[in-house]
Chimera marker file (.cmm) of the C-alpha trace (Angstrom):
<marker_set name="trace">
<marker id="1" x="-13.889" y="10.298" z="-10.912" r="1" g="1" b="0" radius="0.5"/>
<marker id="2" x="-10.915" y="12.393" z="-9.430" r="1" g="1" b="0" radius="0.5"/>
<marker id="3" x="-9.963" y="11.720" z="-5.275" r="1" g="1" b="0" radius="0.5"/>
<marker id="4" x="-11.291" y="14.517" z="-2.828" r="1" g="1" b="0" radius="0.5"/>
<marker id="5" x="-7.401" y="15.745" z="-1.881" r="1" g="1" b="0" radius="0.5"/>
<marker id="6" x="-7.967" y="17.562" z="1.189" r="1" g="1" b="0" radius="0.5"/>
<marker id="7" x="-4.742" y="18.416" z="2.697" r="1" g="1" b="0" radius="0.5"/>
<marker id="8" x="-1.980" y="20.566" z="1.352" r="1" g="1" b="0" radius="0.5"/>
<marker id="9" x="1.548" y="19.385" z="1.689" r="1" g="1" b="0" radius="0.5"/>
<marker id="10" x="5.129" y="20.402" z="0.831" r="1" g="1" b="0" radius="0.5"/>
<marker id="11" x="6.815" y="17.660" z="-1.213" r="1" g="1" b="0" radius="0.5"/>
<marker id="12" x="11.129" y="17.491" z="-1.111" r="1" g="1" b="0" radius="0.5"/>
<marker id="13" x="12.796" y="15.537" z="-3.564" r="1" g="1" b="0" radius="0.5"/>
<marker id="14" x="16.832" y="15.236" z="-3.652" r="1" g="1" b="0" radius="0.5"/>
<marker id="15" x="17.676" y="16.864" z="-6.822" r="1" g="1" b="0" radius="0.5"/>
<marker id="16" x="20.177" y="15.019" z="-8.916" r="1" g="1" b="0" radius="0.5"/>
<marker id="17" x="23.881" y="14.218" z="-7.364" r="1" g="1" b="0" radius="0.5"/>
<marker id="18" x="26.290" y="16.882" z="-8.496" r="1" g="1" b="0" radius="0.5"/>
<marker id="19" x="30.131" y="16.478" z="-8.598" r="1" g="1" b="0" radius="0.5"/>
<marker id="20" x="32.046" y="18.285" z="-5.973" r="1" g="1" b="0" radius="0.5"/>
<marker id="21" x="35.001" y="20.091" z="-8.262" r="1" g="1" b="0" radius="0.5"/>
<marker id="22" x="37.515" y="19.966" z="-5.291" r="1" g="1" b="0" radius="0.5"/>
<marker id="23" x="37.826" y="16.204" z="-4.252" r="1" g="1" b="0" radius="0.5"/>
<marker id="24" x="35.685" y="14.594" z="-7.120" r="1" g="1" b="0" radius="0.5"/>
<marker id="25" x="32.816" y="13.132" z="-5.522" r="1" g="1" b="0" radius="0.5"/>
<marker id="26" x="28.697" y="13.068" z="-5.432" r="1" g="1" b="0" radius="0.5"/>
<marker id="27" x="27.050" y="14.851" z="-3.267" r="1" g="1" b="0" radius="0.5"/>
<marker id="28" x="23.378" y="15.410" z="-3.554" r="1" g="1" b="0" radius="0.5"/>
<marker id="29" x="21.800" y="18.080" z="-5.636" r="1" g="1" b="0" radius="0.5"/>
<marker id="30" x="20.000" y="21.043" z="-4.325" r="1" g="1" b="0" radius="0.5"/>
<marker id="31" x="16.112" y="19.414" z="-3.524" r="1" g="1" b="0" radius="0.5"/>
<marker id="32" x="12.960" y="20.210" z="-5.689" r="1" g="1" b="0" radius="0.5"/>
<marker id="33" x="10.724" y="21.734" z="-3.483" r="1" g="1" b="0" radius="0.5"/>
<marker id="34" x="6.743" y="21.437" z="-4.291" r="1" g="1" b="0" radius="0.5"/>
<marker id="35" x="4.787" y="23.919" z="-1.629" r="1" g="1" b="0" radius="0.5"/>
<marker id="36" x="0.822" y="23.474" z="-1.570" r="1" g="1" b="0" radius="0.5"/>
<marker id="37" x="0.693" y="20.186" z="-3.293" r="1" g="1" b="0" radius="0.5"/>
<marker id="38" x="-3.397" y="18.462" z="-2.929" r="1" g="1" b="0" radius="0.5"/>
<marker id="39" x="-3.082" y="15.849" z="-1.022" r="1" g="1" b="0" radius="0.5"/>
<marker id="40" x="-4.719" y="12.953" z="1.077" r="1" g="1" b="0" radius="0.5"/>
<marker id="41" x="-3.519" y="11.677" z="3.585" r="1" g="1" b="0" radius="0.5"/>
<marker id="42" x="-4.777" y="8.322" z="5.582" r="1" g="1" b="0" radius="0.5"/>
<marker id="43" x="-3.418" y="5.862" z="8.089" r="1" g="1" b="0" radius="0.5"/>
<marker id="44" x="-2.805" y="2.468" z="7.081" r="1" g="1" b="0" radius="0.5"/>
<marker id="45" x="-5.450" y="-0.347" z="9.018" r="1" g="1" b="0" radius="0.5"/>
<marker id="46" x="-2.923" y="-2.172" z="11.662" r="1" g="1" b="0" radius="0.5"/>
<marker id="47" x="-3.594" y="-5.336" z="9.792" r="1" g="1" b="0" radius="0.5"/>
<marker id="48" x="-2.293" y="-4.220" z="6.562" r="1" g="1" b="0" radius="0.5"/>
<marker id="49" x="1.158" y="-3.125" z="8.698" r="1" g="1" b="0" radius="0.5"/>
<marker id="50" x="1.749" y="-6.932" z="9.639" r="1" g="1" b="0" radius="0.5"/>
<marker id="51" x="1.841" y="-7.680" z="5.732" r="1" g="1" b="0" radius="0.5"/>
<marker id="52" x="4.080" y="-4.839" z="4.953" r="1" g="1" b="0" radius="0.5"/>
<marker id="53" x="6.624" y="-5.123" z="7.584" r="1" g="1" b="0" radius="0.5"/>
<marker id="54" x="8.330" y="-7.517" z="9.906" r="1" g="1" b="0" radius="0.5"/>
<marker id="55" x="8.121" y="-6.047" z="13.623" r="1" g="1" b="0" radius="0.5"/>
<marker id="56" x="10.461" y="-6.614" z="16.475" r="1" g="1" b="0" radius="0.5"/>
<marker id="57" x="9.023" y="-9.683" z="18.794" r="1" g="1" b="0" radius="0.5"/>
<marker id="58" x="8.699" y="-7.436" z="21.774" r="1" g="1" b="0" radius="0.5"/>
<marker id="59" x="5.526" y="-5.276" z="22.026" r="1" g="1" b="0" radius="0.5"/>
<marker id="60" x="6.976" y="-1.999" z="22.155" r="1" g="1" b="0" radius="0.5"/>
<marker id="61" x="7.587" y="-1.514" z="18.840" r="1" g="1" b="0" radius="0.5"/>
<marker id="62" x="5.984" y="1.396" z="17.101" r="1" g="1" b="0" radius="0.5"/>
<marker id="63" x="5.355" y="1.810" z="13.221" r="1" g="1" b="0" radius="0.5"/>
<marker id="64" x="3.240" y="4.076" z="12.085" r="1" g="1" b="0" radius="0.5"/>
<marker id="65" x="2.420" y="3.861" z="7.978" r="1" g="1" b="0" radius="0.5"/>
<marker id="66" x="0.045" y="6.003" z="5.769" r="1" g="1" b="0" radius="0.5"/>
<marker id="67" x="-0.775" y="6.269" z="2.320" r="1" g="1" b="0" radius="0.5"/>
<marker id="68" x="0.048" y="9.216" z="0.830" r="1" g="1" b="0" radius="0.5"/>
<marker id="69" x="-2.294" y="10.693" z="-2.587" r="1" g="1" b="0" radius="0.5"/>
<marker id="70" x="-1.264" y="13.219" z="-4.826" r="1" g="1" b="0" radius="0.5"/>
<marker id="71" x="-2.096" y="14.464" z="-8.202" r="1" g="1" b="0" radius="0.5"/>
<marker id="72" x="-0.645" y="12.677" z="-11.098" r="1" g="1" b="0" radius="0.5"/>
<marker id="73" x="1.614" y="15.989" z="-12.137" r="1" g="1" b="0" radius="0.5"/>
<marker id="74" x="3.554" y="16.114" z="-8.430" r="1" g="1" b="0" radius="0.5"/>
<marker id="75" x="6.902" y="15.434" z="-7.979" r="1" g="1" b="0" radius="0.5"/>
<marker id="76" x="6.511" y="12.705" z="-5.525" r="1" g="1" b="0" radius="0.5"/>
<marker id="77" x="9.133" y="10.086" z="-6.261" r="1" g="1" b="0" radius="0.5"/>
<marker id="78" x="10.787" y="6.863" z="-3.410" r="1" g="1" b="0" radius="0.5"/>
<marker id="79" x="12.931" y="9.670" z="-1.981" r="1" g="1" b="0" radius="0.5"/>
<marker id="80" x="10.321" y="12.112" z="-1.215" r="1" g="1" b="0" radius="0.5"/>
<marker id="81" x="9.287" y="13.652" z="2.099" r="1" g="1" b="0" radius="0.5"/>
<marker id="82" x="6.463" y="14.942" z="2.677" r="1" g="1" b="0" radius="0.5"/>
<marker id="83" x="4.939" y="18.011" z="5.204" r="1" g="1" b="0" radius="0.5"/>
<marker id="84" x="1.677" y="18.179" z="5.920" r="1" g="1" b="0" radius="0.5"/>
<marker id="85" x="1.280" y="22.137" z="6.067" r="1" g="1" b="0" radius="0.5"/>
<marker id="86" x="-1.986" y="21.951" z="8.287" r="1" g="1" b="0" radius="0.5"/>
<marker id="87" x="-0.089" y="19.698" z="11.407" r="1" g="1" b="0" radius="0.5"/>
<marker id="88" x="3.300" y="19.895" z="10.275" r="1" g="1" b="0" radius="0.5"/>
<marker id="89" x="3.739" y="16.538" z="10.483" r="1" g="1" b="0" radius="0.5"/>
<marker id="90" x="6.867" y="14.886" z="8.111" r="1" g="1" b="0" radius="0.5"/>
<marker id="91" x="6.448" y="11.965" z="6.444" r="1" g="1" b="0" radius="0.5"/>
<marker id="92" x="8.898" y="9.771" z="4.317" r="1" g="1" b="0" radius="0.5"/>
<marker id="93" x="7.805" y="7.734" z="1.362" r="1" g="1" b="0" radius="0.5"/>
<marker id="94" x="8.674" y="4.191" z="1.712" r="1" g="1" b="0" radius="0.5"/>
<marker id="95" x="9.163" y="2.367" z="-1.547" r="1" g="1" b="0" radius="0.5"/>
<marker id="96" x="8.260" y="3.034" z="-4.710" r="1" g="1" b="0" radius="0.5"/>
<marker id="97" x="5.296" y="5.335" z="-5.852" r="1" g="1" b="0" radius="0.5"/>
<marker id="98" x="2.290" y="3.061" z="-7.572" r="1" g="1" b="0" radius="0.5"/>
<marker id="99" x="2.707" y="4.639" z="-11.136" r="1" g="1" b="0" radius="0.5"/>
<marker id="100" x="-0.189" y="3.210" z="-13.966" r="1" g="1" b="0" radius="0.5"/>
<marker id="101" x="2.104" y="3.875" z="-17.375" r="1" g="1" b="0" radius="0.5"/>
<marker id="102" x="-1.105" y="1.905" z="-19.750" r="1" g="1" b="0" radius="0.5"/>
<marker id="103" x="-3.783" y="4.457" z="-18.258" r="1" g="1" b="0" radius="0.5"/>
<marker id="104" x="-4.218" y="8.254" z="-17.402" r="1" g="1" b="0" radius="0.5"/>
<marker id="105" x="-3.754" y="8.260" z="-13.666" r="1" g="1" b="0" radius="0.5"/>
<marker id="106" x="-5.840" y="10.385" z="-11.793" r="1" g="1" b="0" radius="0.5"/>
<marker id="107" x="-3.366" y="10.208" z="-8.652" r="1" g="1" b="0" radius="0.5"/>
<marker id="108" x="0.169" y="8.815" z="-7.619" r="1" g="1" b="0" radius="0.5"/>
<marker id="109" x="0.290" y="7.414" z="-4.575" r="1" g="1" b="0" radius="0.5"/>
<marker id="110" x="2.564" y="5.874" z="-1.797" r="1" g="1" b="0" radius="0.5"/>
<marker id="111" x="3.091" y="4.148" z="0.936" r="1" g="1" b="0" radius="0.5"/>
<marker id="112" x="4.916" y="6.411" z="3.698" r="1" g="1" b="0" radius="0.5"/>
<marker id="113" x="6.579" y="6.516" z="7.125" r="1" g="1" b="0" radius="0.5"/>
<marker id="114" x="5.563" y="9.355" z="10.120" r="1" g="1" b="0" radius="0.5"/>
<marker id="115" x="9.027" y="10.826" z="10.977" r="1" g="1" b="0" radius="0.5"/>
<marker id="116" x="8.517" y="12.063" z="14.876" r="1" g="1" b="0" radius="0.5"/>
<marker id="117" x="11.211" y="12.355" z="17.203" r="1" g="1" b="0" radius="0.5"/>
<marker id="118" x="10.481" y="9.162" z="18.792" r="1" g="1" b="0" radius="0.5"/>
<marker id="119" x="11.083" y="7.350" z="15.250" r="1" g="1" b="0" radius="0.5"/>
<marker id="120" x="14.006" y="7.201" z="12.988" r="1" g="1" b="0" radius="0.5"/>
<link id1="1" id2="2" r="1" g="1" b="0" radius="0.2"/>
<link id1="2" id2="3" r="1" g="1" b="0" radius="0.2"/>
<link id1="3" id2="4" r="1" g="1" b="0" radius="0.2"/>
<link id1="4" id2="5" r="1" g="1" b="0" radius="0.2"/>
<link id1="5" id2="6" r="1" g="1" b="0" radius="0.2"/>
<link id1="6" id2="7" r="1" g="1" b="0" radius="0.2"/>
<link id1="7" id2="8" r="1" g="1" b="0" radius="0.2"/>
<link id1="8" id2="9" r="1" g="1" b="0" radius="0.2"/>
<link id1="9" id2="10" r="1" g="1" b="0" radius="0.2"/>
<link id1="10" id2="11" r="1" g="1" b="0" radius="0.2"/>
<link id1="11" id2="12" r="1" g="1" b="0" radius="0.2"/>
<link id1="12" id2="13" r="1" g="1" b="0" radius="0.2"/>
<link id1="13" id2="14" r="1" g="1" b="0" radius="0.2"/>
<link id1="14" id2="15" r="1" g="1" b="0" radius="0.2"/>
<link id1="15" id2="16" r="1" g="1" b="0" radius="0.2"/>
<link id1="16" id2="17" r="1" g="1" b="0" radius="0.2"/>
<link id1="17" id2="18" r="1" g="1" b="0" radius="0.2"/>
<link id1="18" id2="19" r="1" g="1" b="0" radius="0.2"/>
<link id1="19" id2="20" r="1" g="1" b="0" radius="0.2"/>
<link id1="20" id2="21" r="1" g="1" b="0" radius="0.2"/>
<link id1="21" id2="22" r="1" g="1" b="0" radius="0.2"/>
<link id1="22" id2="23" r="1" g="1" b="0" radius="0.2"/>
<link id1="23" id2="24" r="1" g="1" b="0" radius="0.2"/>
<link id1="24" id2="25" r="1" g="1" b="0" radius="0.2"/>
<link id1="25" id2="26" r="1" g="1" b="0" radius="0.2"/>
<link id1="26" id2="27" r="1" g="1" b="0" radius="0.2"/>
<link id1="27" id2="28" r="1" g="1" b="0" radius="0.2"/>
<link id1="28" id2="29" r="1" g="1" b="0" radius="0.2"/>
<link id1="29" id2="30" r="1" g="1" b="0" radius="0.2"/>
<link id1="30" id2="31" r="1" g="1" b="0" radius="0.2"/>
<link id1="31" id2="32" r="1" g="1" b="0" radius="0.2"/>
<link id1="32" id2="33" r="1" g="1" b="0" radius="0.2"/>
<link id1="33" id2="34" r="1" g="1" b="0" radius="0.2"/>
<link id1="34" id2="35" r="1" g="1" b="0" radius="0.2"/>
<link id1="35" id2="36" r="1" g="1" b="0" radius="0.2"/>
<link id1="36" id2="37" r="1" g="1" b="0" radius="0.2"/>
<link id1="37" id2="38" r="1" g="1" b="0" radius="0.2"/>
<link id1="38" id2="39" r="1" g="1" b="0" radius="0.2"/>
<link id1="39" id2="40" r="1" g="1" b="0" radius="0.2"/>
<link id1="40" id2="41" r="1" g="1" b="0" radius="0.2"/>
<link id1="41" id2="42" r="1" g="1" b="0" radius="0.2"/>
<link id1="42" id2="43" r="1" g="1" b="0" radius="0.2"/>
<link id1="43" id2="44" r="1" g="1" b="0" radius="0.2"/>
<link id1="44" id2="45" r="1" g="1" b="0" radius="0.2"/>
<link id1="45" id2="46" r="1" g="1" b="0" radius="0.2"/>
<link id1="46" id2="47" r="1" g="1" b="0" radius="0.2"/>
<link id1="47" id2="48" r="1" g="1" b="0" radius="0.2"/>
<link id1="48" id2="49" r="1" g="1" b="0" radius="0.2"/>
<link id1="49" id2="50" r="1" g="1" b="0" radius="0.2"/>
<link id1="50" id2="51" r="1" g="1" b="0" radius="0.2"/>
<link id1="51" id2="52" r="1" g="1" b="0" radius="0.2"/>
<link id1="52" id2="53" r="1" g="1" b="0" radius="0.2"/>
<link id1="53" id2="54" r="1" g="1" b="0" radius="0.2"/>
<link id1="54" id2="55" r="1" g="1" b="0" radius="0.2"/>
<link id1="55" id2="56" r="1" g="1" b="0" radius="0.2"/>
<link id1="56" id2="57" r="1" g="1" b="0" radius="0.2"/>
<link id1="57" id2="58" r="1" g="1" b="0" radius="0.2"/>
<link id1="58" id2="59" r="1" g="1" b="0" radius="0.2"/>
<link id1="59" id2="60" r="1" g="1" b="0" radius="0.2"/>
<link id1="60" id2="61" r="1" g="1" b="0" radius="0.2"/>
<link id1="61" id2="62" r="1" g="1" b="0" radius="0.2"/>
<link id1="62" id2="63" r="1" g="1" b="0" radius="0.2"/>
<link id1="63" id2="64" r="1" g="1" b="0" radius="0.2"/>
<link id1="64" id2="65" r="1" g="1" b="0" radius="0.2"/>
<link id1="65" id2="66" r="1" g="1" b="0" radius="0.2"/>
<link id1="66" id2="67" r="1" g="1" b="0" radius="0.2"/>
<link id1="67" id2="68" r="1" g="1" b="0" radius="0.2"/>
<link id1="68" id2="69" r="1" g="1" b="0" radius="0.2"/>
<link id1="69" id2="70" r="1" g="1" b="0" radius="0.2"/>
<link id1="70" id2="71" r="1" g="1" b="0" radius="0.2"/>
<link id1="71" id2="72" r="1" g="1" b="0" radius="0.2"/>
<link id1="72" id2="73" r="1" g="1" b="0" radius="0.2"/>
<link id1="73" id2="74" r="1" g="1" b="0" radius="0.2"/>
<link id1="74" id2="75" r="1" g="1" b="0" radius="0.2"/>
<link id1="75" id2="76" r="1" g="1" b="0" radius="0.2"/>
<link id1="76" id2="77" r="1" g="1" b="0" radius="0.2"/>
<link id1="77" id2="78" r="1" g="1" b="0" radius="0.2"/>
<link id1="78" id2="79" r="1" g="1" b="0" radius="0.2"/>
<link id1="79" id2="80" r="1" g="1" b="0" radius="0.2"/>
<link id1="80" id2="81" r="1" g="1" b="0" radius="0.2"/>
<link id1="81" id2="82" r="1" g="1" b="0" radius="0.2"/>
<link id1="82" id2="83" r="1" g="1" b="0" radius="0.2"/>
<link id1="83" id2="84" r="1" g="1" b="0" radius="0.2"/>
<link id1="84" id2="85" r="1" g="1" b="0" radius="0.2"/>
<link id1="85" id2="86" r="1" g="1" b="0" radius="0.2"/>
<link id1="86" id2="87" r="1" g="1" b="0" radius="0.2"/>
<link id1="87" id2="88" r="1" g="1" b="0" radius="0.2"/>
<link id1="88" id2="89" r="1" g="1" b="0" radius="0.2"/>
<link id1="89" id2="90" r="1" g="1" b="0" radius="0.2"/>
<link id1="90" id2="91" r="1" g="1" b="0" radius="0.2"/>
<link id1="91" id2="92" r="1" g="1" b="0" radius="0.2"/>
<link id1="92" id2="93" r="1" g="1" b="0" radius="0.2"/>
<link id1="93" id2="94" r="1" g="1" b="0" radius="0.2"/>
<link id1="94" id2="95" r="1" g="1" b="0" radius="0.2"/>
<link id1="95" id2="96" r="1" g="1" b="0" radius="0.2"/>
<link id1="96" id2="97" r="1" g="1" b="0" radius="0.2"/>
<link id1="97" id2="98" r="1" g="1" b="0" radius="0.2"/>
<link id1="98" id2="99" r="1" g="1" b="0" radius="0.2"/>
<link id1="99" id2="100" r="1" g="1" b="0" radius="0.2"/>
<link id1="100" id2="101" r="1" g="1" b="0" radius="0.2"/>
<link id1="101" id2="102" r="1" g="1" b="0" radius="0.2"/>
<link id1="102" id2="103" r="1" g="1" b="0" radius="0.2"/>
<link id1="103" id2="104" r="1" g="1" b="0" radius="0.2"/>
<link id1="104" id2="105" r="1" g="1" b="0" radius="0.2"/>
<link id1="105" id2="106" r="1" g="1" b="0" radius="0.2"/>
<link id1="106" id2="107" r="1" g="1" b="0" radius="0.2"/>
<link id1="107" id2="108" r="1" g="1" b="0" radius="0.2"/>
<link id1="108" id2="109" r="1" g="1" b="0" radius="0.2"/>
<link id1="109" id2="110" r="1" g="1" b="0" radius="0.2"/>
<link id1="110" id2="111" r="1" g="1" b="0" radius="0.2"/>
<link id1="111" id2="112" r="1" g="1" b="0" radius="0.2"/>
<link id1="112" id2="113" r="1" g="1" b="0" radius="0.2"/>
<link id1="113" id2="114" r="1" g="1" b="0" radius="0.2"/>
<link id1="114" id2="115" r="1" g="1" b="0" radius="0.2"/>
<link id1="115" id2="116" r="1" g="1" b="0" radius="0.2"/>
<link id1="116" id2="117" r="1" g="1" b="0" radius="0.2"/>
<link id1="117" id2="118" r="1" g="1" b="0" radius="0.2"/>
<link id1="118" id2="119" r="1" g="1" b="0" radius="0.2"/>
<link id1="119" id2="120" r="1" g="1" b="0" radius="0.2"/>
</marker_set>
């Protein structure tokens, strides 16, 4: 059965490093940009964050994680960020996209961070 992918999102990947002819050195390719890419989007329970990361012991300490589903053709790789078009709201994958290489995926998906200007 294929996911109901209700939002639309822009997904930018760093293209491959190039070499700078003048001094020698990387510098990161032009980015792939996807625009209108299915998507869902959903925020990850609370108790699922205190499994995937280790918080600050004082109380003010925001994280905000999602899971991030896209079609199995999108270019959504550990470097990705992703816009939802709808709120505008950025989001950065964080760690590796779940990838099923023995079956036919229906999806890719990720776990991701909300970029805001309150969060780095």
């Amino acid at each position: 059965m294929r996911p109901n992918l209700p939002h639309r999102v822009t997904i930018r990947t760093p293209g491959p490093p190039t070499v700078d002819p003048v001094t020698g050195n990387e510098r990161p390719g032009p980015a792939v940009v996807e625009i209108g890419v299915p998507a869902r989007l959903s925020q990850s329970p609370v108790g699922n964050i205190s499994q995937q990361a280790e918080l600050l012991a004082t109380q003010n300490t925001v994280i905000s994680f999602w899971t991030i589903l896209t079609g199995p053709r999108s270019g959504l790789a550990f470097n990705s960020e992703v816009e939802d078009e709808d709120t505008g709201r950025k989001f950065v994958v964080a760690g590796q996209v779940a990838r099923r290489p023995d079956r036919n995926p229906k999806f890719l998906a990720a776990a991701a961070r909300l970029i805001s200007d309150m969060q780095a």
